[in-house]
C-alpha positions in Angstrom: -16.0 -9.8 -25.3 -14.7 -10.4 -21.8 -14.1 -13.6 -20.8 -14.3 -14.7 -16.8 -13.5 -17.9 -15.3 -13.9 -18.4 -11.8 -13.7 -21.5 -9.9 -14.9 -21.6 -5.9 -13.0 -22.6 -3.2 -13.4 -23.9 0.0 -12.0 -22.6 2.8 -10.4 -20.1 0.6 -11.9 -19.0 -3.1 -10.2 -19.5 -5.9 -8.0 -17.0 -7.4 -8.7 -16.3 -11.3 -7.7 -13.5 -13.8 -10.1 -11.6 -16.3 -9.0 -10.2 -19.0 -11.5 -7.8 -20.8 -10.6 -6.8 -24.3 -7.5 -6.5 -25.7 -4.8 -4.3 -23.4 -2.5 -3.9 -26.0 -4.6 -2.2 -28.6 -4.8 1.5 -29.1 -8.6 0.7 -29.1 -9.1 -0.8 -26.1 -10.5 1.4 -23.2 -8.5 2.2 -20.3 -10.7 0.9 -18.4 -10.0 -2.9 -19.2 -7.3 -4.2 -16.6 -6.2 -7.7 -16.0 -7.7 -8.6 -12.4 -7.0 -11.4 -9.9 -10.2 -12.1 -8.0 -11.2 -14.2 -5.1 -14.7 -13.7 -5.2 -17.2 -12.5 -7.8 -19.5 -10.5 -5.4 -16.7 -8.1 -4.2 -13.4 -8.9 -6.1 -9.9 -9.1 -4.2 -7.6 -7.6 -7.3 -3.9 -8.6 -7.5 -1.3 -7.8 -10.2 1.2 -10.0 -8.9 2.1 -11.7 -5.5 0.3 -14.6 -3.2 -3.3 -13.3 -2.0 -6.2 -15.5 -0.4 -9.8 -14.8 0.3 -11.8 -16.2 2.9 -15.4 -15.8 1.8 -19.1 -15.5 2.9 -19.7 -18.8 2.3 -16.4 -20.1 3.9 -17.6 -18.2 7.4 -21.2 -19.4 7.2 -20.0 -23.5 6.5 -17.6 -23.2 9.3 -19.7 -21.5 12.4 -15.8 -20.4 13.4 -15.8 -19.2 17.4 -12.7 -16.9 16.1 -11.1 -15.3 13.1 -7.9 -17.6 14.0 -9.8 -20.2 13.2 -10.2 -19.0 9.4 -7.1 -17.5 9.1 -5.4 -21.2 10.2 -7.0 -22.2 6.8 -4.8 -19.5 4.7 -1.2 -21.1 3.7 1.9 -19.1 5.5 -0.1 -18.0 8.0 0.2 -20.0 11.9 -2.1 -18.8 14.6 -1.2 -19.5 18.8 -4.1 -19.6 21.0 -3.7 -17.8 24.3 -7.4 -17.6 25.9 -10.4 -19.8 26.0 -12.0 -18.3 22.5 -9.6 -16.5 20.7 -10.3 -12.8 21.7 -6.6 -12.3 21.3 -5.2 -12.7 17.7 -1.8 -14.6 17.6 -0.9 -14.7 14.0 2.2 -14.8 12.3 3.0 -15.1 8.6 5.8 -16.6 6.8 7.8 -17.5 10.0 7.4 -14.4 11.9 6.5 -14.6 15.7 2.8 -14.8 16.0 3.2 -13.0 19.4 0.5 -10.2 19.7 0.1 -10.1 15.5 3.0 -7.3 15.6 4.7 -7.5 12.0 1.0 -8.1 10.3 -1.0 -5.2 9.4 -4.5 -5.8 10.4 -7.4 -3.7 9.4 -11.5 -3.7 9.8 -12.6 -1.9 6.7 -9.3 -0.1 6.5 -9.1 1.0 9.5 -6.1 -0.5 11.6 -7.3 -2.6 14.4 -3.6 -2.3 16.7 -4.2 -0.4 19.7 -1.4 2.2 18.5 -0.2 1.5 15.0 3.0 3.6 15.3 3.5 3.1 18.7 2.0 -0.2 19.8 1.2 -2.3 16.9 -0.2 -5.6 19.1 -3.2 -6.9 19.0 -4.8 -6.7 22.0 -8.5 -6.2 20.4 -9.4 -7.9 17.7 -12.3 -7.5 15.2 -15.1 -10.3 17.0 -15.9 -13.1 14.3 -19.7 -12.2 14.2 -19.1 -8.3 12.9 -16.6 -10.3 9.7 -18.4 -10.9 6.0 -14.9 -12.0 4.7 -11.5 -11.8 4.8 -8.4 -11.0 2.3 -5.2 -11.8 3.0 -2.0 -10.0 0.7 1.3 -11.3 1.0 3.8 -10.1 -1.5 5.0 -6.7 -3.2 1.5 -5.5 -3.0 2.0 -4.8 0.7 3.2 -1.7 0.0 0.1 0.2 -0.6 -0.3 -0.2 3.1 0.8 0.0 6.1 2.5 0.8 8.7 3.8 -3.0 9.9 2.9 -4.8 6.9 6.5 -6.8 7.2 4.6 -10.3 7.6 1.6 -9.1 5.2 -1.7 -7.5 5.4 -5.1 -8.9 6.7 -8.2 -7.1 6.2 -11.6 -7.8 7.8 -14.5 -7.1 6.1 -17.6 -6.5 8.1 -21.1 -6.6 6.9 -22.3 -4.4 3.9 -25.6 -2.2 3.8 -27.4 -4.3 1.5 -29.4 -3.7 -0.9 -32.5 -5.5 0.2 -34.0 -6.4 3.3 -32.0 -8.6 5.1 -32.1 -10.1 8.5 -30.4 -12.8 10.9 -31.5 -13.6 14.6 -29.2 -16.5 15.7 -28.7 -17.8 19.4 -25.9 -20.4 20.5 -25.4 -22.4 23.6 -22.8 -24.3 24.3 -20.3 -26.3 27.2 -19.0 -24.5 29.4 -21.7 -22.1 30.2 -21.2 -20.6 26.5 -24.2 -18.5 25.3 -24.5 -16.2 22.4 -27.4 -14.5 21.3 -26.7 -12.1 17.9 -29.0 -9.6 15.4 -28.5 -7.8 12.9 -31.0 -6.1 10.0 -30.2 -4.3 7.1 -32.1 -2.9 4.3 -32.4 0.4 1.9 -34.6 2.9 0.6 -37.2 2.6 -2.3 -35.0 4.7 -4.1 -31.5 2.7 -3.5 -30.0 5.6 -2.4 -29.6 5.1 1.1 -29.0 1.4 2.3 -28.0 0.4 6.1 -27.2 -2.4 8.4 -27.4 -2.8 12.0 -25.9 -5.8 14.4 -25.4 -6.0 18.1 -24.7 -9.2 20.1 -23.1 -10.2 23.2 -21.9 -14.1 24.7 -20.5 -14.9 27.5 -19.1 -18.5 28.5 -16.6 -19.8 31.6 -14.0 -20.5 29.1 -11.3 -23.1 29.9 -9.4 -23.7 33.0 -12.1 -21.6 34.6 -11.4 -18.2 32.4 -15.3 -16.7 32.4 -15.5 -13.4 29.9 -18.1 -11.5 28.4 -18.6 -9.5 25.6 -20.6 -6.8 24.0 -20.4 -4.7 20.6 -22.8 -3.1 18.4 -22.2 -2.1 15.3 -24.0 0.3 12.3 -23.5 1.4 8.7 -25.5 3.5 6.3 -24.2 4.1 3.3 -25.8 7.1 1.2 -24.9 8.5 -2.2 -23.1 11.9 -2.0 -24.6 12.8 -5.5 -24.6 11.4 -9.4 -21.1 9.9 -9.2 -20.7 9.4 -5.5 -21.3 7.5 -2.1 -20.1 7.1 1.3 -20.7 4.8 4.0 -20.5 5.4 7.5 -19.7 3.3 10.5 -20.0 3.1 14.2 -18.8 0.6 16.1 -19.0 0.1 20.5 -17.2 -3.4 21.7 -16.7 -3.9 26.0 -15.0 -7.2 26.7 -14.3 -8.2 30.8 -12.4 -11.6 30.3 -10.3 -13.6 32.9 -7.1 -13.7 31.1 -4.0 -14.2 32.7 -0.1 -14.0 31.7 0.8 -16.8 34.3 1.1 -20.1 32.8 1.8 -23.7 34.5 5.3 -24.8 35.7 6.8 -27.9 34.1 6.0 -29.9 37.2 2.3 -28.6 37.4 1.7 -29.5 33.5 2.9 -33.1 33.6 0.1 -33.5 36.9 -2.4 -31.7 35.4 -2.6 -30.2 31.7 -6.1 -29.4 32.4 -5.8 -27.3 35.4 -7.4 -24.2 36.4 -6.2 -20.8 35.6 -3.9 -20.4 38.8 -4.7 -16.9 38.7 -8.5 -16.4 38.9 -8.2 -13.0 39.8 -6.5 -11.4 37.1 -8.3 -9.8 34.5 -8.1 -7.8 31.0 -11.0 -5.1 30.3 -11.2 -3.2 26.5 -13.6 -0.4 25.8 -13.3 1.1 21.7 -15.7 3.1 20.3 -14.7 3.4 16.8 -16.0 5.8 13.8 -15.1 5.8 10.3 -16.4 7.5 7.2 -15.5 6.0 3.3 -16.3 7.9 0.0 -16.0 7.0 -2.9 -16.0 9.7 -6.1 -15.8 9.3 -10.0 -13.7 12.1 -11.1 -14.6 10.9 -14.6 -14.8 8.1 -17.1 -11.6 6.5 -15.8 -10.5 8.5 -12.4 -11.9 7.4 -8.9 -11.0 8.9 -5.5 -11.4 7.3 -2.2 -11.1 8.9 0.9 -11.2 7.1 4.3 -11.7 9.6 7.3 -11.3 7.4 11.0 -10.8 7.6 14.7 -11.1 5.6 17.3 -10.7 5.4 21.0 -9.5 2.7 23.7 -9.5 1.8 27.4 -7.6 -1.0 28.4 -7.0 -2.1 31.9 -5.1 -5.5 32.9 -5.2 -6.6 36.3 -2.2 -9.3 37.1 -1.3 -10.6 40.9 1.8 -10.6 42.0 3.7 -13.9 42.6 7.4 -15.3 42.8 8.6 -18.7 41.6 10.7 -18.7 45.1 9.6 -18.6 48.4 10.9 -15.2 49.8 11.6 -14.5 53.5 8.9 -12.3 55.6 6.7 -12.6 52.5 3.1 -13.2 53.2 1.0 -15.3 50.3 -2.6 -16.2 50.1 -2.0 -19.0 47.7 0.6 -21.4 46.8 0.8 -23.8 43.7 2.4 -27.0 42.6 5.3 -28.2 44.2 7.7 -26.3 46.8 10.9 -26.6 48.0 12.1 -26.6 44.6 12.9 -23.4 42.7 10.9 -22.1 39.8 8.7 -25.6 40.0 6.1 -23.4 42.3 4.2 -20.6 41.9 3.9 -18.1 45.2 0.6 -15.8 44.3 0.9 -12.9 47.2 -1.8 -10.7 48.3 -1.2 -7.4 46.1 -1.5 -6.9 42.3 -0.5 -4.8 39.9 -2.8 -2.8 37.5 -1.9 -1.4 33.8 -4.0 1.1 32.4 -4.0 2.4 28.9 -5.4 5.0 26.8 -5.4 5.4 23.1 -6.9 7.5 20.7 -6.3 7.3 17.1 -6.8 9.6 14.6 -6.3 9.3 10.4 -7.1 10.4 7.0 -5.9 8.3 3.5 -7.1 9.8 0.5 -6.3 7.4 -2.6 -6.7 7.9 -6.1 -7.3 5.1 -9.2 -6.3 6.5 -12.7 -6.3 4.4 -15.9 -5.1 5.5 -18.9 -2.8 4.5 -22.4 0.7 5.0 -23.3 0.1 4.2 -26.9 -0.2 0.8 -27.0 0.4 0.0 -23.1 -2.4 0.3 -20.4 -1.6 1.6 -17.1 -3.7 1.6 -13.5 -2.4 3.7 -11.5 -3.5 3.6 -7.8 -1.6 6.4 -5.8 -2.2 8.2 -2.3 -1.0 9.3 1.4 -1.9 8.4 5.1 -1.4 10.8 8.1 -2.1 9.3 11.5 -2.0 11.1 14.7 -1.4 8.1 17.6 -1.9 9.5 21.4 -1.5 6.6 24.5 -1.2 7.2 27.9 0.0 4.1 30.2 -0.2 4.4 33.5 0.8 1.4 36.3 -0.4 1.1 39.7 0.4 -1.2 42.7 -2.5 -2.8 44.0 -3.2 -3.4 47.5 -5.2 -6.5 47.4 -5.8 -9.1 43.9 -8.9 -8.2 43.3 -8.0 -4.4 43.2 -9.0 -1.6 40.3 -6.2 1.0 41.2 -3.4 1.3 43.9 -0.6 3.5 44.2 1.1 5.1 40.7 3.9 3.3 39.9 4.2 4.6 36.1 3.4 7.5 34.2 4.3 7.6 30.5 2.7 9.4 27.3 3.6 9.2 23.7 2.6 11.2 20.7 2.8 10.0 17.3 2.3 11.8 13.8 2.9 9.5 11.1 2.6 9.9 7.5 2.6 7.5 4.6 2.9 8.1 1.0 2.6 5.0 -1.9 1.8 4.3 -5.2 1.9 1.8 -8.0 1.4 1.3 -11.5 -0.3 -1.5 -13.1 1.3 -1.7 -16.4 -0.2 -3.8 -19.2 2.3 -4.4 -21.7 0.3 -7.4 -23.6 -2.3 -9.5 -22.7 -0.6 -11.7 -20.8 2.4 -9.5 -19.0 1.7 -7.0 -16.2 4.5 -5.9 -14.4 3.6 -3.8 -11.4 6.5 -1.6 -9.8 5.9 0.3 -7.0 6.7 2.0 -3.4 5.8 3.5 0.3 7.4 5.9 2.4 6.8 6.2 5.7 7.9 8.5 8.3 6.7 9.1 11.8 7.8 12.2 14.4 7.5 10.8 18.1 7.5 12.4 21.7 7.4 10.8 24.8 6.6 12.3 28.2 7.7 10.4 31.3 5.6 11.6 34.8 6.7 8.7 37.2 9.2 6.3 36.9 9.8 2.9 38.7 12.8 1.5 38.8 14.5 -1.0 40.9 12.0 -1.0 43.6 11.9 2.7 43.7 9.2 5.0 42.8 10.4 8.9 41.3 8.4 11.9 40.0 10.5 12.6 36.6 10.0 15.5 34.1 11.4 13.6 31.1 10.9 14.4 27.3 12.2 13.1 24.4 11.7 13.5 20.8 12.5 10.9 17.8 11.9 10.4 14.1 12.2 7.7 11.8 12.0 7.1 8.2 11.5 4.3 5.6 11.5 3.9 2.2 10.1 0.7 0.4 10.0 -0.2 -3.2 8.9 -2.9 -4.8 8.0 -4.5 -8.2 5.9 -7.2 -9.2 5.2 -9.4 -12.3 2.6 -11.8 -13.6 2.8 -13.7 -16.9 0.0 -16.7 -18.7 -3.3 -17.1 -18.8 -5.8 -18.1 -16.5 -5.2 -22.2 -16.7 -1.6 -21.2 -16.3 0.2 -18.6 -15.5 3.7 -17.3 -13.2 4.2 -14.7 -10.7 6.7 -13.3 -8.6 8.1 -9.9 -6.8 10.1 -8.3 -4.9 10.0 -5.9 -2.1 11.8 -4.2 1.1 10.1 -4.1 4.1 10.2 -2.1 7.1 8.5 -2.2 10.6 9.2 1.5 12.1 10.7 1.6 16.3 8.4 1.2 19.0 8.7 3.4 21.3 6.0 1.7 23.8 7.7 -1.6 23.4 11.2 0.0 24.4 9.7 0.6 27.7 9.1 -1.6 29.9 5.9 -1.5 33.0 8.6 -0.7 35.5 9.9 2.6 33.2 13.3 1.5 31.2 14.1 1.8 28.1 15.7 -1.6 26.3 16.1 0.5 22.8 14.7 -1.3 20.8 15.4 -1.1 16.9 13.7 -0.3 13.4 13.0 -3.4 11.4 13.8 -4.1 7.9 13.8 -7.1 5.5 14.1 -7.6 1.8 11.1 -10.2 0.9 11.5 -12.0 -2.5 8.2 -14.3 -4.3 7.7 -16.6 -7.0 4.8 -18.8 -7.7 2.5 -20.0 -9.8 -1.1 -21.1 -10.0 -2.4 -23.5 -12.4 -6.1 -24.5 -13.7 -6.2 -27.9 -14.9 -10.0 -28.3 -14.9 -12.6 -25.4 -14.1 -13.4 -27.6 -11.0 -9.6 -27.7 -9.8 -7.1 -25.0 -8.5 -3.4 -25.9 -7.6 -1.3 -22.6 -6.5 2.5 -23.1 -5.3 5.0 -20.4 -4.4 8.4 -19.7 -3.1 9.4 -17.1 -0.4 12.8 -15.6 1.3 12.8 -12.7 3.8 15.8 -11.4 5.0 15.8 -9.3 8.1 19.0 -6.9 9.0 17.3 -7.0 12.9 14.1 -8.5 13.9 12.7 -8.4 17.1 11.5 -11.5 18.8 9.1 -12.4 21.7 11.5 -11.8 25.1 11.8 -14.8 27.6 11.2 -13.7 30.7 14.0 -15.7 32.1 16.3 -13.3 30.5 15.3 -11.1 33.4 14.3 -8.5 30.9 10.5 -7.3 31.5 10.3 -5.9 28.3 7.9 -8.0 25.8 10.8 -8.1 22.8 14.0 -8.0 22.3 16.4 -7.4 19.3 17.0 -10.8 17.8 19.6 -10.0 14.8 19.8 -10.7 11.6 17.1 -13.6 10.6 16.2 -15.5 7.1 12.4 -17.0 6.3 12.6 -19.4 3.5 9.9 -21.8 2.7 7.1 -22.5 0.5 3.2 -22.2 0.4 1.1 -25.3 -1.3 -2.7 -24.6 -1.9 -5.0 -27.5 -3.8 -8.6 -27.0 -4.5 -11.5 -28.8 -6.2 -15.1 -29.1 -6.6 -15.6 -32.7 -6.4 -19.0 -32.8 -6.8 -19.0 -30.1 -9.4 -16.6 -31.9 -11.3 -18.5 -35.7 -11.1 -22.0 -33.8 -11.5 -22.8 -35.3 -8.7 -26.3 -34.5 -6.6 -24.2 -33.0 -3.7 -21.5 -30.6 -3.1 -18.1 -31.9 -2.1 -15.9 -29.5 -1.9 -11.9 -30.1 -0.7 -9.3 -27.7 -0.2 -5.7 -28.2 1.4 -3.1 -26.1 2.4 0.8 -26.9 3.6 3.5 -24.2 4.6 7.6 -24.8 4.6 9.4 -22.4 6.3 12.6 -22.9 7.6 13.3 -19.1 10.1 16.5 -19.0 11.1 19.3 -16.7 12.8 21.6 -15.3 10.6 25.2 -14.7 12.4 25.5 -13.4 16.0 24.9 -15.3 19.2 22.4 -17.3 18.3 23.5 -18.0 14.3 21.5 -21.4 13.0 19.0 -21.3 16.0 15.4 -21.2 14.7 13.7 -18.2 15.5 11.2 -18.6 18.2 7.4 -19.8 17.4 8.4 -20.5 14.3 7.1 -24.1 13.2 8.5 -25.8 10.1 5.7 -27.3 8.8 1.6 -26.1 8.9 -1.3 -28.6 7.2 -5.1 -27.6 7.3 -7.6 -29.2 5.2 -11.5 -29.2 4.8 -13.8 -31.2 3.6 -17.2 -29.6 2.9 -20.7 -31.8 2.0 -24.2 -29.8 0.7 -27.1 -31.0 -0.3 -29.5 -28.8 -2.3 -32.4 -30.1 0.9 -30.5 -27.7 3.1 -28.1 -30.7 4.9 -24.7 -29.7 5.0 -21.5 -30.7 6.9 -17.9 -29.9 7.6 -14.3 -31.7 8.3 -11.3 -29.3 9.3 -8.0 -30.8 10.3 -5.1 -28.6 10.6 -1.3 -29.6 12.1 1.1 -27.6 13.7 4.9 -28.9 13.7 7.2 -28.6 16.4 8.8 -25.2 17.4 11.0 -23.2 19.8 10.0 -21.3 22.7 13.0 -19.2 22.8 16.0 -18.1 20.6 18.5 -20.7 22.1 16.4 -23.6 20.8 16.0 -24.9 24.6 14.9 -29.0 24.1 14.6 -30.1 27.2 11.8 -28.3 29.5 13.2 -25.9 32.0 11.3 -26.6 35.4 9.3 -22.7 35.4 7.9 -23.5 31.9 9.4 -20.8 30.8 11.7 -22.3 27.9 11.8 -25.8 26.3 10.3 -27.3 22.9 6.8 -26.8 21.9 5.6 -30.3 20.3 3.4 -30.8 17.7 -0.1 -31.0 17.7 -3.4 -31.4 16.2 -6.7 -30.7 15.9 -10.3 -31.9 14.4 -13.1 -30.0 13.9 -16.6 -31.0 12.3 -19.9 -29.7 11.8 -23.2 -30.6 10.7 -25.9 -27.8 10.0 -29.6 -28.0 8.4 -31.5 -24.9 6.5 -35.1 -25.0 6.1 -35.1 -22.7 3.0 -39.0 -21.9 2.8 -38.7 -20.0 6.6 -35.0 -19.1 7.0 -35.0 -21.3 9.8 -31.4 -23.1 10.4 -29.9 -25.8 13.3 -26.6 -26.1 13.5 -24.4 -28.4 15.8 -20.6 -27.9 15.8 -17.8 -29.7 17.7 -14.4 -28.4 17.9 -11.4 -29.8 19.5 -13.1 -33.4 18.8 -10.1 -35.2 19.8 -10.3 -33.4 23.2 -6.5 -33.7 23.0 -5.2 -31.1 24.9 -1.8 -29.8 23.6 0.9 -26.8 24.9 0.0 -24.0 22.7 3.1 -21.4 24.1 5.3 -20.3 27.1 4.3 -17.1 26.7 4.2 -14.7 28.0 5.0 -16.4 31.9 4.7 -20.2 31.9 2.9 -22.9 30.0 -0.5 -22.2 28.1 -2.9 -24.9 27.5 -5.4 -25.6 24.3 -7.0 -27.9 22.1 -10.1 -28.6 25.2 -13.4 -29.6 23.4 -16.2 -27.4 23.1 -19.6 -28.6 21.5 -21.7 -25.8 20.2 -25.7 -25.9 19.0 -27.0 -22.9 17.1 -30.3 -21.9 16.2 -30.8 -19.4 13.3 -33.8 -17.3 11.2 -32.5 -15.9 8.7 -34.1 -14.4 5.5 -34.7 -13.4 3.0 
């Protein structure tokens, strides 16, 4: 008889096992496994390592604005705010830079959501809040069955499932700042289950802070369909357009102390993304205990950033149109003149990932074993321009540059069952990539040249791993090891201007041991150990380097900490009439450099210590309400370990800081209908979130939010 426990989180579920039979008997069908779930409804199955789920219910208590703002709530994982609402996702794991998401493999139903996964793994897009159901986060050995760039881990969004009955949500939000959201979405499926669908579209808008307006659109659509007895496949189309003012100039020292809450001192630069996206899974029995899934995508991209020029000095026969905190005094202004400059990039993204699950018996020992292959063909053309005026949408080609990218993956594992309460899971990935770069224009050193330049590269990595898991469900060890490895970048080695700053493959060797324990079916503690050793990562570049390139190679780096995660039912656990539900979750790391120039420095944005807790209240009437406090500790803004603020911004200590958000919401259960009021930022305390990528960045402004919802069935 199987036997499941679960117990549900808040903020994240609850990880449990389930064992089903016995695995070591001959009699047992290969189809019993032991299973680490997070969620009941659509189970997130581990053999070994650290994973989290952030569920349905977890999204719908916290009204989040952003998926940072969930993903704060996941231990190891820190998140740096750039613009008003979180359009750009900043997340690091485990110590790694959270600059542009860049060693974290991030994918909407599989597919990746990086602009060029080979080429340009930042995240410049991300998957909106309102399209996510729920979220899984891996961390440990079983990385490898992705990729590429799953160094830091792997973070998939889930979007909303066809389901299978009708189901509908009309919801509209206003809020300060001019912030308004209206959202649908309608899903249902055929009298005969066969076909099932779901529809959303929604847009919001809002002036943001420091005067940083955007606006945003996407539509999305899935049907899924049955492709015969033993088969299904869903398909997706997605459309997003986002116009928002976002700038890479941030504050001098000088201008922060006056005024942390300052306008944007560049209100004409902007950042424009088009992607259409398409994607097709399937899902086939092969036979009792064989499944194949096969994930056909491609997607395409426009972005376009619009930036003004400016110097921090006041240059001879230079004419400006605007001029910003104090002069006289080098690097403590900012001198905006009257031309821009204009980036525009193209990407298009095709793949394929077929992936097999077998189970089967060597005599007394079951096996799952879950093998496959991606191909990817990455295309990006970046082009720069020199704009006559700041409010220009093309000028005069500066840059000319295209890369092609074939990249092919191949993994596998093998989920081995030696006795009811051992798996041991070993497993690898391969991944190799053939690269060619085509170079039009180049600009260098003020000067502007038609080139015929081509070059050609390849690279290869192999990473195995193996993991292990021993107890039972109120108790049980686990632990792995892996190697990592983050292919070159051959967009990031060029700068806007044209250079190459050669910029190297990154590999690590990442070690984990943990353990989750069960004391009471209300109450989950988990707490694990990690080390990651890099032979060279690359770090977020200073710009006072004089480098214009984003990174740089940083050397040989270690990440050692530990990840604490407690959860309980209160209310559950006292029968009480309410829900109160608690969860808390603390992060060591200590990132450090390893030898070289900079040996013992802390690696940039790399805080030592991360705190979120929630605390969640629900009546059965329908009332409901939410608590979220999270801290940040104190970091580095650069890989000397600067403490004292240099007068540009550029370099310094980032402080700590924290934030408080609450909630309260209402659902009228006989008509759907739902009110919502949510606060974040309560303490208003506004805090330096970075001095990236050009100055000092600004968050932590309070935003109230009221929502209005109908929602059924």
């Amino acid at each position: 008889m199987a036997i499941e426990k679960r117990i549900a989180g808040v903020g994240i579920a609850a990880v449990h096992f389930v064992w089903s039979g016995s695995l070591h008997a001959q009699a047992t069908p290969p189809t019993e496994e032991v299973r680490v779930r997070g969620d009941a409804a659509d189970n997130l199955e581990r053999a070994s390592g650290s994973g989290s789920r952030v569920s349905e219910t977890d999204m719908r208590r916290a009204q989040p604005q952003s998926a940072g703002e969930m993903l704060r709530r996941v231990p190891g994982l820190v998140i740096r705010q750039e613009d008003p609402m979180g359009l750009r996702l900043n997340l690091g794991v485990r110590g790694l830079s959270p600059t542009r998401g860049r060693l974290v493999l991030v994918e909407e139903d599989g597919v990746p959501v990086v602009v060029s996964p080979y080429g340009e793994p930042e995240l410049y897009y991300s998957t909106p809040v309102e399209r996510i159901q729920n979220i899984d986060v891996i961390k440990g050995h079983d990385v490898l069955l992705y990729g590429p760039q799953t160094v830091g881990g792997v973070v998939q969004f889930h979007t909303w499932q066809p389901p299978t009955r009708e189901e509908w949500n009309v919801e509209g939000t206003y809020g300060e700042r001019n912030f308004a959201k209206a959202l649908a979405r309608y899903g249902n499926s055929a009298a005969d289950g066969n076909v099932r669908y779901v529809v959303q579209a929604f847009r919001k808008q809002g002036d943001g802070f420091r005067n940083m307006p955007f606006e945003v659109t996407d539509v999305m659509g899935k049907v899924a369909f049955a492709t015969g007895r033993d088969g299904e496949a869903t398909l997706k189309l997605v459309a997003y357009d986002e116009l928002s003012h976002t700038t890479y100039v941030g504050l001098t020292e000088p201008m922060y102390r006056a005024d942390p809450r300052q306008d944007t001192v560049a209100p004409d630069d902007t950042f424009g993304i088009r992607r259409y996206e398409a994607s097709l899974h399937h899902e086939q029995r092969l036979g009792e205990h064989t499944k194949l899934k096969t994930l056909l995508f491609a997607y395409t991209m426009n972005m376009g950033l619009r930036q003004q020029d400016f110097d921090r000095t006041k240059m001879p026969d230079t004419e400006y149109v605007r001029i910003l905190g104090p002069q006289g005094i080098d690097g403590a202004g900012l001198y905006f003149r009257k031309t821009s400059q204009i980036r525009e990039r193209n990407y298009n993204v095709v793949g394929v990932e077929p992936r097999v699950e077998h189970q089967f018996h060597t005599g007394p020992i079951a096996h799952k074993l879950v093998f496959g292959g991606r191909m990817m063909f990455d295309n990006a053309r970046r082009r720069a321009f020199a704009g006559a005026s700041p409010t220009s949408d093309t000028g005069d080609l500066l840059t000319d540059d295209t890369t092609s990218i074939f990249g092919f993956a191949a993994f596998g594992e093998d989920r081995i069952a030696f006795r009811d309460d051992l798996l041991v899971t070993p497993g690898f990935r391969l991944e190799h990539s053939i690269s060619k770069r085509y170079s039009k224009r180049t600009f260098e050193n003020g000067v502007t040249s038609d080139v015929d330049l081509e070059g050609s590269a390849t690279a290869t990595g192999f990473m195995p791993g193996i993991g292990i898991i021993y107890g039972k469900p109120a108790f049980n060890i686990f632990g792995g090891l892996h190697s990592g490895y983050s292919p070159p970048r051959i967009s990031q080695a060029i700068t806007p201007t044209g250079q190459d700053v050669g910029l190297s493959a990154e590999r690590s060797i990442n070690w984990e041991l943990g353990t989750r324990v069960r004391p009471l079916r209300w109450a989950r503690l988990e707490a694990s150990g990690f080390l990651t050793s890099f032979d060279n990562q690359l770090i977020s570049n200073n710009t006072l380097s004089g480098s214009a390139a984003e990174f740089k190679n940083g050397g040989k780096t270690r990440h050692l900490g530990t990840e604490l995660t407690a959860i309980a039912q209160i209310g559950r656990g006292l029968k009480l009439p309410v829900d109160v539900d608690i969860a808390a979750q603390y992060t060591w790391s200590r990132s450090r450099f390893v030898g070289g120039l900079y040996d013992g420095n802390f690696v940039p944005y790399a805080p030592e210590h991360l705190l979120a807790a929630t605390l969640d209240v629900e009546h059965k009437s329908g009332f409901g309400g939410q608590a979220t406090f999270s801290y940040v500790g104190s970091q580095f803004a650069d890989e000397t370990n600067t403490v004292e603020a240099e007068i540009s911004g550029r370099a310094g200590e980032i402080p700590s800081y924290r934030t408080l958000d609450l909630g309260a919401r209402y659902r009228h259960a006989p008509t759907g209908l739902s009110a919502l009021l949510t606060i974040k930022n309560v303490l208003d305390d506004v805090y330096l979130s970075g001095r990236l990528p050009n100055g000092i960045f600004t968050n932590g402004f309070r935003q109230v939010f009221v929502t209005l919802k109908w929602s059924g069935p």
